[in-house]
C-alpha positions as CSV (number, residue, x, y, z in Angstrom):
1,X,71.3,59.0,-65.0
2,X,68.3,61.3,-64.6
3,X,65.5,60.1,-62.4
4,X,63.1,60.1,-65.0
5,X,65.0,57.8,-67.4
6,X,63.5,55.3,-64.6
7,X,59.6,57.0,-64.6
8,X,57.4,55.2,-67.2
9,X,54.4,56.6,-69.1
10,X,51.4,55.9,-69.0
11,X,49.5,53.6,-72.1
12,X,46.3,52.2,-72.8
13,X,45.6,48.7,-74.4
14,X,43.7,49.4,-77.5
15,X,43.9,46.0,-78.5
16,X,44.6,42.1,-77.2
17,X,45.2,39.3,-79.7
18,X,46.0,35.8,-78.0
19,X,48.2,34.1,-79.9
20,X,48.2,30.8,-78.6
21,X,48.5,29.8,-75.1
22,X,50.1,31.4,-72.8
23,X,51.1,33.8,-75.2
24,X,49.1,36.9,-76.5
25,X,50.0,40.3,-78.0
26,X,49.2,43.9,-76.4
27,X,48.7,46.5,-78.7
28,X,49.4,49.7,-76.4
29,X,49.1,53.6,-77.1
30,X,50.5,56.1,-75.0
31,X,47.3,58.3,-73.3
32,X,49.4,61.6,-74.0
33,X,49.2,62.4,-77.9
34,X,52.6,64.4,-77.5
35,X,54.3,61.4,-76.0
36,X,52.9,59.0,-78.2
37,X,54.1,61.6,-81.7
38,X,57.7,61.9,-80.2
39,X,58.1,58.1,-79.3
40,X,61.1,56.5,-81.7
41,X,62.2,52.9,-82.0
42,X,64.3,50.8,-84.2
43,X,63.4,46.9,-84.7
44,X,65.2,44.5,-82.3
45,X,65.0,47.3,-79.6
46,X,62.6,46.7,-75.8
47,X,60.8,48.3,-73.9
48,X,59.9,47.8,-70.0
49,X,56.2,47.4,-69.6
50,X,55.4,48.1,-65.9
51,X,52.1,47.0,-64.4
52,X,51.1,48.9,-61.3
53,X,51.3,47.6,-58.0
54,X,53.4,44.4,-59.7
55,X,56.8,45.5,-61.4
56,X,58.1,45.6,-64.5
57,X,59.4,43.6,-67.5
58,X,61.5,43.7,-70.9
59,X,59.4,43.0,-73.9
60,X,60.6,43.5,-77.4
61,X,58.5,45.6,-79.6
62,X,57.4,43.9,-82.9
63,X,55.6,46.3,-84.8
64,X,57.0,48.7,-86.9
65,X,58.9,51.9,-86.7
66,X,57.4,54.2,-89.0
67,X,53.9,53.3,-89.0
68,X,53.0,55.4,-86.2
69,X,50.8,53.3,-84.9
70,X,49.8,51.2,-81.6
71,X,52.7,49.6,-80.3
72,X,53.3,45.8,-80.1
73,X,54.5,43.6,-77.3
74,X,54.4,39.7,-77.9
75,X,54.3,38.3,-74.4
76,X,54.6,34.9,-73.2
77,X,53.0,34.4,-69.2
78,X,56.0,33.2,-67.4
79,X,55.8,34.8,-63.9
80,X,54.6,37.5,-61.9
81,X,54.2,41.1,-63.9
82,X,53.6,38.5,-67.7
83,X,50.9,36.6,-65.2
84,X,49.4,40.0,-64.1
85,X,49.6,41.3,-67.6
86,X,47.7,38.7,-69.0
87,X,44.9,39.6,-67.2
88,X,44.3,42.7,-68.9
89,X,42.4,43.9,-71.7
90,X,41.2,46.3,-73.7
91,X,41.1,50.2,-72.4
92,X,43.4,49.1,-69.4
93,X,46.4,50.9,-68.8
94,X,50.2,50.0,-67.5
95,X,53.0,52.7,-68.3
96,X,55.6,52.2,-70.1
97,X,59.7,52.7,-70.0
98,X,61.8,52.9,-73.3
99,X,62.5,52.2,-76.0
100,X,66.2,50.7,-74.9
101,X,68.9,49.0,-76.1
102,X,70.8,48.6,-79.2
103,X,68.8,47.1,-82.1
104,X,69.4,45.4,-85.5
105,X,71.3,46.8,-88.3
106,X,68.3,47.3,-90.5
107,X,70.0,50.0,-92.8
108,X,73.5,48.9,-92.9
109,X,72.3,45.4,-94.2
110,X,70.3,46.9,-97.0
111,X,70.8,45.4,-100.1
112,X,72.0,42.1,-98.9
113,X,70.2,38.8,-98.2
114,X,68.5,38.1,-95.2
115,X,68.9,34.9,-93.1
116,X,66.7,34.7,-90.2
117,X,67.4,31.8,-87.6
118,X,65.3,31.6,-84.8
119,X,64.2,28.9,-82.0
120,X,61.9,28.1,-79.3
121,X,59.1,30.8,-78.5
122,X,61.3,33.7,-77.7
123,X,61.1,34.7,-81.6
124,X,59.3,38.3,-81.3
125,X,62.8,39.8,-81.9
126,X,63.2,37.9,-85.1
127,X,59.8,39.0,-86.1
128,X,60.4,42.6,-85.8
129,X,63.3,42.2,-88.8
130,X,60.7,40.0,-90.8
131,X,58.1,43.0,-90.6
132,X,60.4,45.4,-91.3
133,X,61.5,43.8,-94.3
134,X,58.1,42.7,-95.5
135,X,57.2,46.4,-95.5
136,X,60.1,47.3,-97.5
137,X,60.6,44.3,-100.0
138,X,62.0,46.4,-102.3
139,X,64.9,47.2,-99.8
140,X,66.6,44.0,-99.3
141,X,67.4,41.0,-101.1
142,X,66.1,37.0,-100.7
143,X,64.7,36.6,-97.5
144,X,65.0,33.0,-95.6
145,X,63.4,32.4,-92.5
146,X,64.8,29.7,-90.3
147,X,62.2,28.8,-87.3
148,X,62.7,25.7,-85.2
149,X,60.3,24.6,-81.8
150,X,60.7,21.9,-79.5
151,X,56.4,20.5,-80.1
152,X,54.6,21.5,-82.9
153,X,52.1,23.2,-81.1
154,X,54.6,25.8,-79.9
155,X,54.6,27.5,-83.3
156,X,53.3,30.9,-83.2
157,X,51.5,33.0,-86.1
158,X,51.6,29.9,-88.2
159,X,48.8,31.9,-90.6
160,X,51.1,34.6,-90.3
161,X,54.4,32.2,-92.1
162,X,52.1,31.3,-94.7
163,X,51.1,34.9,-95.3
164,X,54.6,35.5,-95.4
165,X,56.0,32.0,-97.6
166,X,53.6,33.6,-100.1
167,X,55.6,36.8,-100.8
168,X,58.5,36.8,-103.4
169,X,61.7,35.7,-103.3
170,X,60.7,34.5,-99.9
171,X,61.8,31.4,-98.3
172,X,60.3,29.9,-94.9
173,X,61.9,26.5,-93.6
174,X,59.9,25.0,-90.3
175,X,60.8,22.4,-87.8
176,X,60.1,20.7,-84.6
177,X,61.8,18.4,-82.6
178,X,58.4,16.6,-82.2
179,X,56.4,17.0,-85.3
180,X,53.7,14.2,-85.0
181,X,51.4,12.9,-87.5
182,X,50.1,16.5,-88.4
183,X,52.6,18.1,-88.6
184,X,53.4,19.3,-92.4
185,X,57.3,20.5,-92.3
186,X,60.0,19.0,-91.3
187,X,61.5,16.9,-88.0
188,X,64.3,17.6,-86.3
189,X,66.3,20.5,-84.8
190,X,66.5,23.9,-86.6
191,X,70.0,23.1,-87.8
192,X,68.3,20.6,-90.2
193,X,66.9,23.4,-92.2
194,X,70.5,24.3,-93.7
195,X,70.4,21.7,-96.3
196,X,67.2,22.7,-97.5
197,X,68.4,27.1,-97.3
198,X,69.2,29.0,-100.5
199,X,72.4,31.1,-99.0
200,X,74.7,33.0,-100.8
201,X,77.5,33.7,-98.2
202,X,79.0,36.7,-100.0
203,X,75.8,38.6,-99.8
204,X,74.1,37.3,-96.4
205,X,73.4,38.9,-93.3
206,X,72.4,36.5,-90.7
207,X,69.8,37.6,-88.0
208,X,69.6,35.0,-84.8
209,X,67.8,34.9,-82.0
210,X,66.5,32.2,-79.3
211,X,68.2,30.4,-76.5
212,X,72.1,30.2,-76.4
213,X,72.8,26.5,-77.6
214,X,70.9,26.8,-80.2
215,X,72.3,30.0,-81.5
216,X,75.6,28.5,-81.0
217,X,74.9,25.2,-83.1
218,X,73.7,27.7,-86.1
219,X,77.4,29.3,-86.2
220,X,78.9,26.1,-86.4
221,X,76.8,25.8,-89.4
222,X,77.4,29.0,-90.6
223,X,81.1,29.5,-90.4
224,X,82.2,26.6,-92.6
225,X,79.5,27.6,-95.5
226,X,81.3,31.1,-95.7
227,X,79.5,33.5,-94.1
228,X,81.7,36.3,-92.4
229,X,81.7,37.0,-88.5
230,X,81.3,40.3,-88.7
231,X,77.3,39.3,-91.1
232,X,76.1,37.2,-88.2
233,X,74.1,39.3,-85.5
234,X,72.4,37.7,-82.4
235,X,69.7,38.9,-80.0
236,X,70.5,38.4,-76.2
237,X,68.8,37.7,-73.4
238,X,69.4,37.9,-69.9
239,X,67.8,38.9,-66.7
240,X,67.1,42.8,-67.5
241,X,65.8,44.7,-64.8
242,X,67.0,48.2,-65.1
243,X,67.2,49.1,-68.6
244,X,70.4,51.1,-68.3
245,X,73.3,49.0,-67.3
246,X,73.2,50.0,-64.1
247,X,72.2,47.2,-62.0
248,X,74.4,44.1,-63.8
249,X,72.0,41.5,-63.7
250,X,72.3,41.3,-67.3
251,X,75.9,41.9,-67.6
252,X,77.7,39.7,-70.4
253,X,81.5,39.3,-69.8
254,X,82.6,43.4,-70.0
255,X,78.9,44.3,-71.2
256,X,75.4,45.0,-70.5
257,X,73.2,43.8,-72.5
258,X,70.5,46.1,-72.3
259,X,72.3,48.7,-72.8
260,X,74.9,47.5,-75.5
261,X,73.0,45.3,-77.2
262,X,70.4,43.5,-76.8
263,X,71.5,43.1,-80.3
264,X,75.5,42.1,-81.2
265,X,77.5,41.5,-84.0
266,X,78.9,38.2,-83.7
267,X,82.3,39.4,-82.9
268,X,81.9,41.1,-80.4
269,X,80.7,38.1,-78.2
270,X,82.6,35.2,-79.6
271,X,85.3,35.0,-77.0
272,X,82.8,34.7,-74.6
273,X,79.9,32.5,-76.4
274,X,79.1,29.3,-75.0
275,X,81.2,29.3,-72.2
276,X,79.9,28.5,-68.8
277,X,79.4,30.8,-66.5
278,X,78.4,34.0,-69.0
């Protein structure tokens, strides 16, 4: 692997939107116009955002592809380098490493349904496919969003679902394990939003992403309704710190998964999926 695969560049924050707390969004443009022109990225794919002095860290990137625009990272302040980066703001700079990793199959599912189950706050992959298929209605069939949170007040962008509940053929199903008195959708885990999903299995691609249990209790759904294996693609995470499969803190049975996925067709994971220990 060349050194510079490993050498970040350099980008500026041109904007910072907090989206609720201990979460907030940096918009980021890379200072060299060249750089910034030839940069290409596919939704469900990360980059490493390091902050001098601190380290570095995966975020996904959840704006889209062929807007040529600012980049956006969705971060939630969990340790050192998201705690550092949430002191920044506008005009301050921290380079950048990527774009990495495999992402989702946004043109072979074209044409089909799309199903997107997602849990807790680690949703920004999820949102990526929502974006792309927002900007591109025409592309891709019914779209059903699946979200489920452990407290209501961990919902993110809720202006932002009813932006998107507004759209045709558009469905968005909401839960919380906690909804409390205010709370307008419904209680319970996200697996109770099945009974309430339009799904035609023969024409469904199913987009997942949060933590592994519940990604596994979807399946079980899943499976018996019909829908193929080989539709159902999950988003991974692990402990990435390299980028390049090369130093395994991320490996997943035989793979890496920031450098074969994080993104995976069902099948290629399932003999390993929920065991312990992977």
């Amino acid at each position: 692997m060349p050194a510079k695969a490993y050498l970040p560049h350099e980008a500026e924050i041109v904007e910072r939107i907090d989206d609720a707390p201990e979460i907030f969004t940096l918009r980021l443009r890379f200072t060299d116009p060249k750089t910034h022109e030839a940069y290409r990225f596919r939704p469900g794919q990360f980059n490493m955002l390091y902050l001098y002095g601190v380290g570095e860290v995966p975020i996904s990137i959840v704006s889209d592809p062929e807007h040529g625009g600012a980049l956006d990272h969705t971060i939630r302040e969990v340790g050192r380098v998201t705690g550092g980066l949430a002191k920044l703001g506008v005009g301050d700079r921290i380079g950048i490493r990527g774009p990495y990793g495999r992402g989702w199959p946004m043109n072979e599912i074209i044409g089909k349904d799309i199903l997107v189950i997602t849990g807790g706050l680690g949703c920004a992959p999820s949102v990526s496919v929502i974006n792309y298929v927002m900007q591109r209605r025409s592309d891709y069939g019914r779209l059903t969003v699946m979200q489920g949170v452990k407290h209501h007040s961990d919902l993110l962008w809720r202006e932002r679902y009813e932006q998107w509940a507004r759209q045709p053929d558009t469905q968005i199903l909401l839960a919380s394990d906690s909804g409390g008195p205010l709370w307008p959708w419904h209680t319970g885990p996200v697996t109770v939003l099945f009974d309430k999903a339009t799904i035609d299995p023969e024409r469904t691609a199913v987009v997942l992403c949060g933590p592994q249990p519940m990604m596994q209790a979807a399946i079980q759904h899943l499976l018996p309704i019909g829908i193929p294996e080989e539709a159902i693609w999950l988003s991974m995470e692990r402990n990435m710190q390299c980028a390049v499969g090369h130093c395994g803190h991320c490996q997943y049975g035989p793979k890496f998964i920031c450098r074969d996925g994080p993104v995976f067709a069902y099948p290629e994971l399932k003999g390993l999926f929920g065991l312990k220990g992977f």
